[in-house]
DRENKOLTOR-92941 format. One record per residue (C-alpha): x negated, y negated, z; residue in one letter. Coordinates in steps of 0.1 Angstrom, whole numbers, plus 5000, padded with zeros to 4 digits. Layout:
DRENKOLTOR-92941
+------+------+------+--------+
!    u !    v !    w ! residu !
+------+------+------+--------+
!    X !    Y !    Z !      A !
...
+------+------+------+--------+
END
This chain:
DRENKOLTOR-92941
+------+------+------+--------+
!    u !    v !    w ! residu !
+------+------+------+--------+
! 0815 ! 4062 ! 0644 !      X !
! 0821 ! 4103 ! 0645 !      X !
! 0820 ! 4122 ! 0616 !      X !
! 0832 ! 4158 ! 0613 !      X !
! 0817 ! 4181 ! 0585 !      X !
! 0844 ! 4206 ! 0573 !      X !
! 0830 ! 4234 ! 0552 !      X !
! 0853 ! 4262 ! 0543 !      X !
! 0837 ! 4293 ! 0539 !      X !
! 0854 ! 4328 ! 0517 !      X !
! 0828 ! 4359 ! 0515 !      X !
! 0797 ! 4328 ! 0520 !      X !
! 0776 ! 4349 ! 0537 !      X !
! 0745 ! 4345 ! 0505 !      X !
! 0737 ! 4305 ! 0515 !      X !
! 0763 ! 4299 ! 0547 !      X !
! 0732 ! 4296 ! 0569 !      X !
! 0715 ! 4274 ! 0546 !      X !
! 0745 ! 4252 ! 0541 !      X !
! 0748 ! 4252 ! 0581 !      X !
! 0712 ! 4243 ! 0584 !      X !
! 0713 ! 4212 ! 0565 !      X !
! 0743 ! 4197 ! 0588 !      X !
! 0725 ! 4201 ! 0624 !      X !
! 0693 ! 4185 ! 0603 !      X !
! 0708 ! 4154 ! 0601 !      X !
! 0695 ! 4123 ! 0610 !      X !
! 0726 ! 4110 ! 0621 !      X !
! 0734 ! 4131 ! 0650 !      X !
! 0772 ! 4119 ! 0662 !      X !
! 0794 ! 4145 ! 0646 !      X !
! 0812 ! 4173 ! 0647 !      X !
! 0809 ! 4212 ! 0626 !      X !
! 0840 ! 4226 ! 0614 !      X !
! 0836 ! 4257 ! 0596 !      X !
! 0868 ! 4273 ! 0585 !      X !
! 0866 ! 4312 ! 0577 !      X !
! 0895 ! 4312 ! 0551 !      X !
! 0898 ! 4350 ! 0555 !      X !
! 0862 ! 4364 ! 0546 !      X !
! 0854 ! 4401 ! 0546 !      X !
! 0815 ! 4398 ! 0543 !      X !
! 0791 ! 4386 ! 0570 !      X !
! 0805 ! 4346 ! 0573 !      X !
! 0819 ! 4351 ! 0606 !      X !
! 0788 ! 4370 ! 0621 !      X !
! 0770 ! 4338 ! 0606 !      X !
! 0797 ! 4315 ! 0621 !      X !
! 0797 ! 4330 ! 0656 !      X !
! 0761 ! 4330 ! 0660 !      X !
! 0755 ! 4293 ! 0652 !      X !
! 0785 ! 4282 ! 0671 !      X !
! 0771 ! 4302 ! 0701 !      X !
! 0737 ! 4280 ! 0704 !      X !
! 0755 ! 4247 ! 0691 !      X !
! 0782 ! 4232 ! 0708 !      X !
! 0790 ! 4208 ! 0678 !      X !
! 0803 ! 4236 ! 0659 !      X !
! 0839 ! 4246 ! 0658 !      X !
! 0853 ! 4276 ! 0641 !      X !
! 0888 ! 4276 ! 0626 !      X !
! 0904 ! 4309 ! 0616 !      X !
! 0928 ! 4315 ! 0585 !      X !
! 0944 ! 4343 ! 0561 !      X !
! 0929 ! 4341 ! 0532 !      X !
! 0950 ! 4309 ! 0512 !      X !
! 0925 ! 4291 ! 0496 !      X !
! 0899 ! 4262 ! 0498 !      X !
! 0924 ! 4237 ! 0494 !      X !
! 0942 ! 4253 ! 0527 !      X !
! 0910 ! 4255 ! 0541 !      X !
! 0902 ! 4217 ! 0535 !      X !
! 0935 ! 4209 ! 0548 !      X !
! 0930 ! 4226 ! 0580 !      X !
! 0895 ! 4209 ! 0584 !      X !
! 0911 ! 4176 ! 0582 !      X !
! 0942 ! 4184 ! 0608 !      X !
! 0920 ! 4197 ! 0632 !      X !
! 0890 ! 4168 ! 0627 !      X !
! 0883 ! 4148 ! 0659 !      X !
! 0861 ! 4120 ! 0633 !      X !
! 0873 ! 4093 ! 0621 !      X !
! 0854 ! 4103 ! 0587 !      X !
! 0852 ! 4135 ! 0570 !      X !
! 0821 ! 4151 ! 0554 !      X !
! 0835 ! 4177 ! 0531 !      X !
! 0806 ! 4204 ! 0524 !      X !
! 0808 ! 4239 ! 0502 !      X !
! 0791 ! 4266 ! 0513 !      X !
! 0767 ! 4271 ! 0488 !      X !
! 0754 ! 4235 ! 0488 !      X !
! 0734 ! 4214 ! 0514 !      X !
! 0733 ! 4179 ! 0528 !      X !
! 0699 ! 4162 ! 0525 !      X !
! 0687 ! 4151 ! 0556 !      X !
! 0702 ! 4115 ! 0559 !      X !
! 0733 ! 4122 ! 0536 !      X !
! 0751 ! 4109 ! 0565 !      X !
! 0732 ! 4083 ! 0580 !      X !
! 0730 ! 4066 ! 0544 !      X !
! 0764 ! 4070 ! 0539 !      X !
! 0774 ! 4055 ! 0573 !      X !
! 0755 ! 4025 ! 0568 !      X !
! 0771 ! 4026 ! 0530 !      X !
! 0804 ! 4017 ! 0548 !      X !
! 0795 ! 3997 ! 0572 !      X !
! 0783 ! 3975 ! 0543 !      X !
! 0817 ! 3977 ! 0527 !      X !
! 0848 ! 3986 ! 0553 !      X !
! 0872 ! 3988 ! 0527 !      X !
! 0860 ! 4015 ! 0512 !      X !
! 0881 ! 4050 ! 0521 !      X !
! 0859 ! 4077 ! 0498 !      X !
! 0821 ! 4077 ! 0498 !      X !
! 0801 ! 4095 ! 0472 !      X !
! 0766 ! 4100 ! 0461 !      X !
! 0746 ! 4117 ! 0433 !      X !
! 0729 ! 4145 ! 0438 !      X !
! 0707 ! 4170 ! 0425 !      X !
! 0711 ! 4207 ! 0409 !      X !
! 0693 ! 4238 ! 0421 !      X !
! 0691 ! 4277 ! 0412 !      X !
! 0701 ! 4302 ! 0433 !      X !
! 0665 ! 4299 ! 0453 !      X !
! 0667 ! 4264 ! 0458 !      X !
! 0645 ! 4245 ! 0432 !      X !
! 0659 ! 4216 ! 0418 !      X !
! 0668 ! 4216 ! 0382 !      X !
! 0684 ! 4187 ! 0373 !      X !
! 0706 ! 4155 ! 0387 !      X !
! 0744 ! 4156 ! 0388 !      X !
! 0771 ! 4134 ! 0389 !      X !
! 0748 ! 4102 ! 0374 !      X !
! 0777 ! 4080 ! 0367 !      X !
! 0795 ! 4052 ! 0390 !      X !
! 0818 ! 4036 ! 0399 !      X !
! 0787 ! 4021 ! 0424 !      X !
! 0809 ! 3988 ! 0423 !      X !
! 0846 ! 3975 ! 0432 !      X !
! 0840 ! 3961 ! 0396 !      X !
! 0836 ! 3991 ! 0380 !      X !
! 0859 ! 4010 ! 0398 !      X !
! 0885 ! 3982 ! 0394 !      X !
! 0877 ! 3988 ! 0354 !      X !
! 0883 ! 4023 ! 0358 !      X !
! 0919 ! 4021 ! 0378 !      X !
! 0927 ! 3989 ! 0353 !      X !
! 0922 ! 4017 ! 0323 !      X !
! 0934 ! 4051 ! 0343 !      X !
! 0905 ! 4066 ! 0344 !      X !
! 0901 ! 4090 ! 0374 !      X !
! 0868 ! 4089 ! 0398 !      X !
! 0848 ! 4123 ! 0395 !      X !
! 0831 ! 4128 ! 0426 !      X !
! 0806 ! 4162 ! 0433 !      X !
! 0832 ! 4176 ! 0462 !      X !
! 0802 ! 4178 ! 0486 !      X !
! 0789 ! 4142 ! 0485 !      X !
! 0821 ! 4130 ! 0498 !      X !
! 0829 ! 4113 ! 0532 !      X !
! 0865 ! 4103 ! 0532 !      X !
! 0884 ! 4078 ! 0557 !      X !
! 0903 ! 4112 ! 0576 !      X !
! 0933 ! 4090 ! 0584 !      X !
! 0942 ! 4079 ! 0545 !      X !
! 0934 ! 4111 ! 0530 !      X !
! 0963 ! 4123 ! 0558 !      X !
! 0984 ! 4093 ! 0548 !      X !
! 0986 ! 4103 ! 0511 !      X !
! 0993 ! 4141 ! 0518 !      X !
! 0957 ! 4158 ! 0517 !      X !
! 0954 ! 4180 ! 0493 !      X !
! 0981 ! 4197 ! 0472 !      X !
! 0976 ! 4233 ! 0470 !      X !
! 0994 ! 4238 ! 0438 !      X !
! 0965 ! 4225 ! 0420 !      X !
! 0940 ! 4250 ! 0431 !      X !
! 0905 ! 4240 ! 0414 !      X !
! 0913 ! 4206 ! 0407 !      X !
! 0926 ! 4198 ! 0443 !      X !
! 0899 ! 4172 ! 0447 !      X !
! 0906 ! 4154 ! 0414 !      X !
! 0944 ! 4151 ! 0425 !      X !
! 0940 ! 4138 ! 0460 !      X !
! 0914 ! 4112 ! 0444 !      X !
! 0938 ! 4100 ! 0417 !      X !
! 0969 ! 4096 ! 0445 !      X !
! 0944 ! 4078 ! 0470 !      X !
! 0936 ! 4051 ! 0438 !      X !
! 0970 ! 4047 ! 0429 !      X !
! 0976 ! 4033 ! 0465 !      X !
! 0950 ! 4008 ! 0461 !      X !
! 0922 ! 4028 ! 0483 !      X !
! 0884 ! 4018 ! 0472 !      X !
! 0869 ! 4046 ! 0462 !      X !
! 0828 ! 4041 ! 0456 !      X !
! 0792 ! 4062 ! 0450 !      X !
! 0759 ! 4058 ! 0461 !      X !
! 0733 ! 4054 ! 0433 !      X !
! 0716 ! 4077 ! 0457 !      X !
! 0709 ! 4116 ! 0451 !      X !
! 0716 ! 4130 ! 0487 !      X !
! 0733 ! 4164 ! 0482 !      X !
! 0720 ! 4199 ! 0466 !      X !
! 0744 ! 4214 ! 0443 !      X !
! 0743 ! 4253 ! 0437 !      X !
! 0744 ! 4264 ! 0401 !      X !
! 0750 ! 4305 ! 0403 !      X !
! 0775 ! 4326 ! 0388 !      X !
! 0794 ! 4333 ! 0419 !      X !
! 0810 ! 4299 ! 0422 !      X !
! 0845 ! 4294 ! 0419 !      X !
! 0836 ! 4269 ! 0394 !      X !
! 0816 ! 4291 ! 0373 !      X !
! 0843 ! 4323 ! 0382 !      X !
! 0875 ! 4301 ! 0376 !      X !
! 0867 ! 4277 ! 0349 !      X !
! 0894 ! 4283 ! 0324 !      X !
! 0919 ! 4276 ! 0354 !      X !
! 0900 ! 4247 ! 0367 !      X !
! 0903 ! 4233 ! 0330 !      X !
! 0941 ! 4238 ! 0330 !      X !
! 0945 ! 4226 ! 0364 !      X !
! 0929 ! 4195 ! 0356 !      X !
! 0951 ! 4193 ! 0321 !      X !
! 0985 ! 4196 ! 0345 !      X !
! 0972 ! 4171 ! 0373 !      X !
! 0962 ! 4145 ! 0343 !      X !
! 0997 ! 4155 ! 0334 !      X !
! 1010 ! 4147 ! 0369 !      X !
! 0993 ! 4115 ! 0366 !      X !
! 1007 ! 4099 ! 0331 !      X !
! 1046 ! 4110 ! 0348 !      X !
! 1038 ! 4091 ! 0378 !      X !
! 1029 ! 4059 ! 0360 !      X !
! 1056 ! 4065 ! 0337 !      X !
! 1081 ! 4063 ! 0367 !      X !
! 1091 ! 4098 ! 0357 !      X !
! 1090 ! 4131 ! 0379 !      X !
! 1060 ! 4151 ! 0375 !      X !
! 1056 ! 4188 ! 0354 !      X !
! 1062 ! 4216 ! 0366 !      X !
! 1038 ! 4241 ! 0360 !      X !
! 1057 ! 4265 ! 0338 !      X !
! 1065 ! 4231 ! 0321 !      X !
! 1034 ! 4217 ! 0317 !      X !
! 1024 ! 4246 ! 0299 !      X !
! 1056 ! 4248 ! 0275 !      X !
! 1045 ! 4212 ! 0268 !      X !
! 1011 ! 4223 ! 0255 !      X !
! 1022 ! 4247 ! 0238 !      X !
! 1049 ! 4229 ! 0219 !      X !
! 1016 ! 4202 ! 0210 !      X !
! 1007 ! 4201 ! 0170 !      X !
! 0985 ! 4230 ! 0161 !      X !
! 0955 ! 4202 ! 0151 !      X !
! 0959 ! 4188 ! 0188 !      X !
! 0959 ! 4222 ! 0202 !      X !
! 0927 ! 4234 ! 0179 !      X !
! 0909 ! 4205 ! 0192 !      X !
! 0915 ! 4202 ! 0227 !      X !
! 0904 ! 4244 ! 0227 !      X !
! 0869 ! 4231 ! 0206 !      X !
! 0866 ! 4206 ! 0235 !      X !
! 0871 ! 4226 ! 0259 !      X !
! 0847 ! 4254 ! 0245 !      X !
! 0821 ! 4227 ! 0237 !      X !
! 0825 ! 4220 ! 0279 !      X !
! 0829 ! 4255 ! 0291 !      X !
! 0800 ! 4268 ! 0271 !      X !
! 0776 ! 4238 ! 0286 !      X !
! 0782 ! 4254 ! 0316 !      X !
! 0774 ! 4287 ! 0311 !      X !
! 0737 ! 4272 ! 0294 !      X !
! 0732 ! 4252 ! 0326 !      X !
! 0737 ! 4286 ! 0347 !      X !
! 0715 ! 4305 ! 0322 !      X !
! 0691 ! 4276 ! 0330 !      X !
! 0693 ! 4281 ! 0364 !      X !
! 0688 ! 4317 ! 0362 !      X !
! 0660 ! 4312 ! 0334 !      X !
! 0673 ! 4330 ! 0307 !      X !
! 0658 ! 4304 ! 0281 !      X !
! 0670 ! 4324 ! 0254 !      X !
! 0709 ! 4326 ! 0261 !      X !
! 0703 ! 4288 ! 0275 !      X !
! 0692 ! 4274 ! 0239 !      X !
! 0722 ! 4294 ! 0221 !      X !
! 0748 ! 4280 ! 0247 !      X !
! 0730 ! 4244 ! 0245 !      X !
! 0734 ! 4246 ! 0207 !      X !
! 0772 ! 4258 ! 0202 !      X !
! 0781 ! 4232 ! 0230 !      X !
! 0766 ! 4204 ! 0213 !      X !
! 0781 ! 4214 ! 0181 !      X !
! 0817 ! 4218 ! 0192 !      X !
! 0815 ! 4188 ! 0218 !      X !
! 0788 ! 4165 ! 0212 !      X !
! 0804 ! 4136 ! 0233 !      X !
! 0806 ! 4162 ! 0265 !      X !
! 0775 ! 4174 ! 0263 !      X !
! 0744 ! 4151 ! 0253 !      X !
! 0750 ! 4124 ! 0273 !      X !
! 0749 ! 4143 ! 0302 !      X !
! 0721 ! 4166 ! 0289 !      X !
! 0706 ! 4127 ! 0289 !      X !
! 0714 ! 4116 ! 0321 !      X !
! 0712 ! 4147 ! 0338 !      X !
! 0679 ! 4165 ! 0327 !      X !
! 0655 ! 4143 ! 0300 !      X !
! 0659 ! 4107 ! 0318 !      X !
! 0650 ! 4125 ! 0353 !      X !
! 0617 ! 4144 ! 0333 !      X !
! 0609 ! 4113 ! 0317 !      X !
! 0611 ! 4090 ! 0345 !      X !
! 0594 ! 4121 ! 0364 !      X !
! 0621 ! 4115 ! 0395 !      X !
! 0630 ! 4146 ! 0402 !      X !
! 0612 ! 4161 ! 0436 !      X !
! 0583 ! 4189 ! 0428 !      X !
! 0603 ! 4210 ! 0456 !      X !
! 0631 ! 4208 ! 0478 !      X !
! 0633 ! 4181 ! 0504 !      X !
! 0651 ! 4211 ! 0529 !      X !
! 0645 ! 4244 ! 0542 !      X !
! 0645 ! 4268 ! 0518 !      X !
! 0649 ! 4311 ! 0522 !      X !
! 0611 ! 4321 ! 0531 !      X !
! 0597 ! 4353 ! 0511 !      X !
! 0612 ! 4386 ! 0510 !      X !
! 0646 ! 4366 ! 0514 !      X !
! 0648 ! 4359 ! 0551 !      X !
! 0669 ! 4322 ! 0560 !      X !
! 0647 ! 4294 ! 0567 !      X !
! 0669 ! 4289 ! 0604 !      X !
! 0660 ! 4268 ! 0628 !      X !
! 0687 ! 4259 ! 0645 !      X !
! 0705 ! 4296 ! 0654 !      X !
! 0686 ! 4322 ! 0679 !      X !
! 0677 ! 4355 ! 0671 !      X !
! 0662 ! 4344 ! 0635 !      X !
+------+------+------+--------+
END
């Protein structure tokens, strides 16, 4: 079974090699490296070029600068595997990401998306936290969730998607820029496609400030507001919003609905920012962030301050250090795959 990892890459030059590095580390060794410069202006491509030169695995696909969604399309035409590892590239695969996931499927062949958990860390690599701890882990639970039209939320760089359905359904639909991912999840569920996670932390997720979630979250928020909206018309049997619409919808929304969703969304956007101020440890800015949050949106934020940071320390299950390469002093990449390093 070949997998291809597509990792689109804008101005990624900061962790690109680090990112790169934890694909040719894996255990499971039959795939393919697409990395698809989406118009950068930094050093990516000088990055790109040398590890494609001492790899043959790796492919490099060229665009004008259109987006990640763009970019993730591409990744998927082009794909010679019959599943696709999606990876950002700011965040890294553990080493046997895909080898667990592989044998994941082979457990359960209906299955088109495979996810796992994963862990946070800063911007030098020390973990700080566990993300995404919720399921489904079950075709019970995520039966529950498609029964009550709830969406899966998957951490984009877990996945490994069946190639061939996420083609089927349209891949994803540019128009939702940010929320991409959620969309293409939702429209895969709809037709009936399993959709599962492993229990099993296996990915390193980047909290910095120059994410595009961290950069773009106010349009993220009302990206996923208008695909939610997509959603309800498409089980309604009606046509779906038009953006302009969508947004004379919310506006025309009581003034008590509109004060609360903006409370909510605060409470959510402000958790955020203490989780990057964590990362970066500014303890002081972190507890006045973590304090506002939890009063505007309780529900948001302490169960995942739970789940994500005081079960972990409790249980003690979070690593001491990093289980990959990390930069060695004075800032130089930890490469062991690329020449010249």
């Amino acid at each position: 079974m070949k997998i291809s990892v597509v990792v689109p890459v804008h101005n990624g030059e900061k962790y690109l090699a680090q990112a790169i590095e934890s694909v040719l580390g894996q255990t499971f060794r039959d795939f393919e490296l697409l990395i698809v410069d989406d118009g950068s202006k930094d050093g990516s491509r000088a990055i790109m070029d040398r590890y494609a030169s001492a790899n043959s695995c790796i492919r490099i696909l060229s665009q004008a600068n259109r987006g990640v969604s763009a970019a993730g399309n591409l990744g998927f035409e082009k794909a010679r595997g019959e599943w696709v590892a999606r990876l950002d590239a700011d965040d890294l695969f553990l080493p046997d990401k895909l080898e667990r996931q592989i044998a994941f499927i082979l457990q359960h062949p209906d299955v088109r998306i495979v996810g796992t958990l994963g862990y946070f860390i800063n911007r030098a690599g020390r973990i700080i936290g566990l993300v995404n701890a919720d399921g489904p882990f079950t075709r019970a639970q995520f039966e529950k969730m498609a029964t009550r039209g709830e969406p899966v939320f998957f951490v984009h760089s877990s996945t490994l998607m069946h190639r061939e359905t996420v083609l089927a359904v349209g891949g994803y639909r540019e128009q939702f820029v940010q929320a991409e991912d959620v969309d293409l999840w939702i429209r895969m569920a709809e037709k009936g496609q399993l959709l599962l996670k492993m229990p099993e932390p296996l990915l390193l997720y980047r909290l910095h400030g120059g994410s595009l979630t961290m950069k773009r979250n106010a349009e993220q928020k009302r990206c996923h507001r208008w695909v939610m909206a997509c959603t309800d018309a498409r089980r309604r049997g009606a046509g779906e919003p038009t953006l302009d619409a969508f947004l004379r919808a919310e506006r025309k929304r009581p003034l008590r609905v509109r004060l609360r969703a903006l409370r909510k969304e605060s409470g959510e956007r402000l958790y955020q920012k203490a989780a990057l101020h964590y990362a970066g440890g500014n303890y002081p800015a972190l507890a006045a962030c973590l304090c506002l949050a939890a009063c505007l949106n309780p529900g948001h934020v302490i169960p995942r301050l739970y789940d994500r940071k005081i079960a972990p320390a409790l249980e003690k299950s979070l690593p001491e250090k990093s289980p990959v390469p990390m930069p060695l002093p004075g800032g130089k990449e930890a490469c062991r795959h690329a020449p010249g390093t």
